[in-house]
C-alpha positions, 0 to 999 in steps of 0.5 A: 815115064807115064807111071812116074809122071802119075806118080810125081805131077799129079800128086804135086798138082793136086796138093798145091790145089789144095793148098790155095783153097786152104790159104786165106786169101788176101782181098786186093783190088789190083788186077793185073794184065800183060798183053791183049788181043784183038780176037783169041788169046794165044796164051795164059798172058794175053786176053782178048779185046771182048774181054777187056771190054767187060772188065771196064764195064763191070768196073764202071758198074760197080762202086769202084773207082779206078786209080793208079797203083801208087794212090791204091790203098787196100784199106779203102774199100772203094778203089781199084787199081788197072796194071799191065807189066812189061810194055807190050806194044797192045797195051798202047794199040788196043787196052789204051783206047778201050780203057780210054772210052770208059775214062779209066786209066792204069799203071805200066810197069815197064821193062825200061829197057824198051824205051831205047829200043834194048833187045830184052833177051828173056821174054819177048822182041823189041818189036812188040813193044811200046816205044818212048813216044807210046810211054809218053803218050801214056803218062801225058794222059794220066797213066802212070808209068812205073818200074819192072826193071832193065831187062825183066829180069829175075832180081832175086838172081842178081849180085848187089851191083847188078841190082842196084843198077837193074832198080836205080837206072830203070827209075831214072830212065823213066823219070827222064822220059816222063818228067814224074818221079817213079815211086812204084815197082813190079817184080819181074816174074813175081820174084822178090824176098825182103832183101829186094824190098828193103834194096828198092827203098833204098832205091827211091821206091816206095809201093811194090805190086807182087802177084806171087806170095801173097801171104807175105804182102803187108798191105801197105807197101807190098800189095798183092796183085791178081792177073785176069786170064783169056779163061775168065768168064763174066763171073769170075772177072766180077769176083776179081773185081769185087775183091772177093776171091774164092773156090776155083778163081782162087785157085787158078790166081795163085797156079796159074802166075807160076806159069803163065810167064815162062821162067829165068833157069834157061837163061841163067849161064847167059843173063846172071852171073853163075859160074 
């Protein structure tokens, strides 16, 4: 088992190593986060609070100004856009008050789900989640709240009917819970194709953040996105921010998205409908 292990991982990994530091990587000033904490980071989609405290300090340091997702232009070499996918319950306890403090804000996409208390079967309890009165709390403040779907789920997975009701009842639910339209979508898991966009602007949606194929983004309405980890030092957070992302920060922005947030497969007989 170990041998073909060696045989078979290792050269994969190796390979895809390789493959990152030789992708021309697209310069984008969306850094994206999921959950945070209050002291260690217990897992690749959480960062701790001292972390947070250095970003919004080297973004207040540098010339960039924050902005949320949908006013975010990659051809503007000045802006930079704050977002959190799901709507994890630390957002609102601890990224709220810190981002606050440096009078920054930021986009949430949102699991809608969350906001009638739905059990969302495939990442996390309800319990850790934001409520309704979290997410207007929010917006009140000039956060912007957009679309992650329903149920985060994988929308690739999903027959024409489900995801139309995944994409049109999101945006609506939000809408209603805010009072502002709903123009921008993070796809669940990174997971989208050209049917998806196209699907989504029929939709009603107009800005798509996506953290995985980045090559294939347009730069205008599809941007690529780069998630801050627990093991980003003071350097790396700095290169993420400037937009200038190479070597190992490189590397690691385009591995690690592919499993940081766990997968849909174990959920295929329950959650889509495959025979």
């Amino acid at each position: 088992m170990v041998i073909f292990f060696s045989l078979t991982a290792i050269p994969f990994f190796i390979g895809l190593i390789l493959l990152c530091f030789s992708q021309k990587s697209k310069k984008t000033g969306v850094l994206l986060f999921h959950r945070i904490s209050k002291k260690h980071p217990k897992s690749l989609s959480q960062i701790s609070a001292k972390q947070l405290y250095k970003f919004c300090e080297q973004i207040c340091l540098s010339s960039k100004k924050a902005v949320v997702f949908s006013q975010y232009s990659m051809q503007s070499e000045n802006n930079i856009s704050i977002v959190f996918d799901d709507g994890d319950k630390s957002v609102f306890d601890i990224a709220y008050p810190i981002l606050k403090k440096y009078n920054l804000t930021a986009t949430v996409f949102i699991a809608s789900g969350i906001i009638e208390n739905e059990k969302i079967d495939d990442f996390y309890s309800t319990k850790n989640m934001m409520s309704a009165e979290n997410i207007k709390e929010l917006s009140d403040f000039g956060w912007e709240i957009a679309s992650h779907g329903v149920r985060h789920l994988d929308l690739t997975l999903l027959d024409e009917n489900d995801l139309y009701g995944e994409l049109v009842h999101s945006k609506a639910k939000i809408e209603k819970l805010t009072g502002k339209p709903v123009s921008a979508l993070s796809f669940p898991y990174g997971s989208w194709n050209e049917k998806i966009v196209k699907t989504a602007q029929n939709c009603g949606y107009e800005k798509f953040a996506v953290y995985r194929k980045h090559k294939f983004a347009d730069e205008k309405k599809i941007i690529p996105a780069t998630a801050v980890y627990p093991f980003d030092n003071s350097e790396g957070i700095k290169r993420k921010i400037s937009g200038e992302i190479n070597g190992i920060t490189k590397a690691t922005s385009l591995i690690v998205p592919h499993f940081a947030k766990g997968t849909p497969m174990f959920f295929w007989n329950k959650l889509y409908k495959f025979p």
